[in-house]
TORMAR-537549 format. One record per residue (C-alpha): x, y, z negated. Coordinates in steps of 0.02 Angstrom, whole numbers, plus 50000, padded with zeros to 5 digits. Each point is the difference from the previous one (the first is absolute). Layout:
N
REC      xx      yy      zz
REC       X       Y       Z
...
//
This chain:
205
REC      xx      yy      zz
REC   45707   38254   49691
REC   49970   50181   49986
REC   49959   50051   49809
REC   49954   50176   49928
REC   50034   50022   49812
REC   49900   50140   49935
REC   50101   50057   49833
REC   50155   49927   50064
REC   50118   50116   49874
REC   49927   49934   49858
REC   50048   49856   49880
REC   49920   49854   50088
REC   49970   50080   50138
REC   50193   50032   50045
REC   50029   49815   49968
REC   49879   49940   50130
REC   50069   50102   50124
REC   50164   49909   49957
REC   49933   49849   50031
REC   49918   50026   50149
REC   50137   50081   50070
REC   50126   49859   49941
REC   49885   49870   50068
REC   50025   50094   50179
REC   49821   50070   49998
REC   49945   50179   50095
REC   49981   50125   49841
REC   49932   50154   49977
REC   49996   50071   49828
REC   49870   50153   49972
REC   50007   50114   49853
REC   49971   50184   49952
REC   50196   49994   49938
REC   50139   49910   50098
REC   50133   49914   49931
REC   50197   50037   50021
REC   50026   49866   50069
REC   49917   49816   50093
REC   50062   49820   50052
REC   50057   50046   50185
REC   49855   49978   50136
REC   49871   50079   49889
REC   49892   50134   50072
REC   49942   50135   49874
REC   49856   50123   50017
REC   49924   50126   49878
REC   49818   49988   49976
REC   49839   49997   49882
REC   49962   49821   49974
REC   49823   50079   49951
REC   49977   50085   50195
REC   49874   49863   50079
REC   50064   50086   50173
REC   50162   49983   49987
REC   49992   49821   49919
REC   49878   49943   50137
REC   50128   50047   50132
REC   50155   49911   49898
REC   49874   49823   50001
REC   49988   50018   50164
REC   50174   49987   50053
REC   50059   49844   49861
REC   49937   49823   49944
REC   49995   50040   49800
REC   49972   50149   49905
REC   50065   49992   49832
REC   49924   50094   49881
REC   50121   50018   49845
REC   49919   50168   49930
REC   49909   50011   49846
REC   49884   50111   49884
REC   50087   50165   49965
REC   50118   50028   49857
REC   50025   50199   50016
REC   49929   50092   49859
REC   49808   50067   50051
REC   49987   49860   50093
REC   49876   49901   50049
REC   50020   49796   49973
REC   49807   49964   50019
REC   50007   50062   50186
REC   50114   49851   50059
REC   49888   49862   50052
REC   49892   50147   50111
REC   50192   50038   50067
REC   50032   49793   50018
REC   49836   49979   50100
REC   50025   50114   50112
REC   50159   49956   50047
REC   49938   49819   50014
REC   49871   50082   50127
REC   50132   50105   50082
REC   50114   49855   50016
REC   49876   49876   50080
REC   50002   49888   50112
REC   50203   49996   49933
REC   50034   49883   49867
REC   50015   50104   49824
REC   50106   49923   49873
REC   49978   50102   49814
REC   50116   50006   49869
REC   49890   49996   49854
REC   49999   49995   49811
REC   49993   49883   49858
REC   49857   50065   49899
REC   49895   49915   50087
REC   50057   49815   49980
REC   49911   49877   49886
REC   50055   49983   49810
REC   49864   49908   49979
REC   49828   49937   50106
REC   49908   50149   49993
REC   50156   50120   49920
REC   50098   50119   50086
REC   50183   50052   49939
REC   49942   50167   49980
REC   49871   49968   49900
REC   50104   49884   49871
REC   50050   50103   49835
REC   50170   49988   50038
REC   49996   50102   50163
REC   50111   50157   49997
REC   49884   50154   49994
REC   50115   50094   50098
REC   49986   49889   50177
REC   49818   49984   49974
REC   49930   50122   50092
REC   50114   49966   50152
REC   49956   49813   49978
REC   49818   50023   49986
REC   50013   50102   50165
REC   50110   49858   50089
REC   49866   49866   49942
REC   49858   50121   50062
REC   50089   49990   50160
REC   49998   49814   50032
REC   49798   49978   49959
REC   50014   50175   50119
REC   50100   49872   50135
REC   49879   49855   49967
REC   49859   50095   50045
REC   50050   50050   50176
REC   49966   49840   50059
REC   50167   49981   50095
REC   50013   49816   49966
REC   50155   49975   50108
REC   50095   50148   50012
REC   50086   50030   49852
REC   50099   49926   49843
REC   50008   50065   49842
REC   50158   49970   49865
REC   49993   50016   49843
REC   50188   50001   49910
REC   50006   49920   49832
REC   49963   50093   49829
REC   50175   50073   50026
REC   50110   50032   50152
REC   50141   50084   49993
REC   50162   50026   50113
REC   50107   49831   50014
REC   50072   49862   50095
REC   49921   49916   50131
REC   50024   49819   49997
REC   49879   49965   50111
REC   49889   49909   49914
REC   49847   50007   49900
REC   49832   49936   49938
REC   49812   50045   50069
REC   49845   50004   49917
REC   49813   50069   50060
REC   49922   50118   49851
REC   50113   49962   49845
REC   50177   50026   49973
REC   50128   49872   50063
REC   50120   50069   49887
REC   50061   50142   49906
REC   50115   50080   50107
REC   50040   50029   50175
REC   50154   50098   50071
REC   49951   50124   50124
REC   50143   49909   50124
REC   49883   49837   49964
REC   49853   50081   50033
REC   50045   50072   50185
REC   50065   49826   50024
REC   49812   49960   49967
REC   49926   50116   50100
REC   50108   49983   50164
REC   49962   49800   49980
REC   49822   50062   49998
REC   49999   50107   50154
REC   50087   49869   50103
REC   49884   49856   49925
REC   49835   50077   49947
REC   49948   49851   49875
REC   49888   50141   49916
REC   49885   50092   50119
REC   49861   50096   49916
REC   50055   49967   49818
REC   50118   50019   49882
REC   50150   49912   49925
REC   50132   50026   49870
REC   50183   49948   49985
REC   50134   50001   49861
REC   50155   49884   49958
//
């Protein structure tokens, strides 16, 4: 299968390019900033995830897209203007399958309660998490019922090991934690079973 990974320096992103690559799948990994260095077979290019042109063309030549960008996180910037930035990629992308990295903010605490808008919430993530959850309901109201999955980590992910296992759930946490390894695990298993076409899931340990 031919996958592009949009973001594919970053944190999660980098690890799902690992895994596709170690599972013997066609990557390309896109980003604004290359990395020194990627698992052999990988083929890098240097592009604006946010240029509808250029991500249109990229669809049209793989299966997936992966989209593992997120709001911005550079001072002056802009987090509310993600889901506009998500959609049209989604619309760009189409009729190829989009699979999104997404946030937690948006899972269930409670019927009716969002993470981020439980007390407890770090103040400092929320703006980023608001625009992340803004971004699914953004997703949802496409209308794209079949062409594209949306992953939600648990509360925290961080760099790990990958054991290869781990737990699913639909709109509230299955757990704490999820490694980053874990998670790409997740999301490769995903794009080469879609078990979760035009909604979203979660996975943690």
């Amino acid at each position: 299968m031919k996958v592009a990974v949009l973001g594919g320096t970053g944190m999660v992103g980098s690890r799902i390019v690992a895994e596709l690559a170690a599972r013997g799948h066609q990557v390309t990994s896109v980003s604004r900033q290359q990395a020194a260095a990627y698992p052999d077979g990988v083929l890098t290019i240097t592009a604006d995830a946010t240029d509808p042109v250029a991500v249109a063309a990229l669809a049209a030549t793989h299966d997936v897209v992966v989209s593992a960008i997120g709001p911005s996180r550079e001072p002056g910037g802009d987090p509310g203007s993600f889901a506009g930035t998500l959609t049209a990629l989604a619309e760009a992308v189409s009729p190829t399958r989009l699979a999104v990295v997404g946030g937690a903010g948006s899972l269930l605490a409670a019927p009716g309660v969002r993470l981020i808008e439980t007390p407890e919430f770090p103040e400092l993530y929320k703006a980023e998490a608001v625009a992340a959850a803004d971004s699914l309901q953004a997703l949802i109201a496409l209308g794209l019922t079949s062409q594209w999955t949306y992953l939600s980590p648990a509360p925290v992910i961080a760099p790990g090991e990958r054991t290869g296992s781990y737990r699913t759930a639909d709109d509230s946490p299955a757990g704490d934690f999820i490694s980053a390894e874990d998670f790409a695990v997740a999301m490769v298993d995903e794009i080469e079973t879609p078990t979760h076409d035009g909604r979203r899931f979660t996975v943690a340990h």
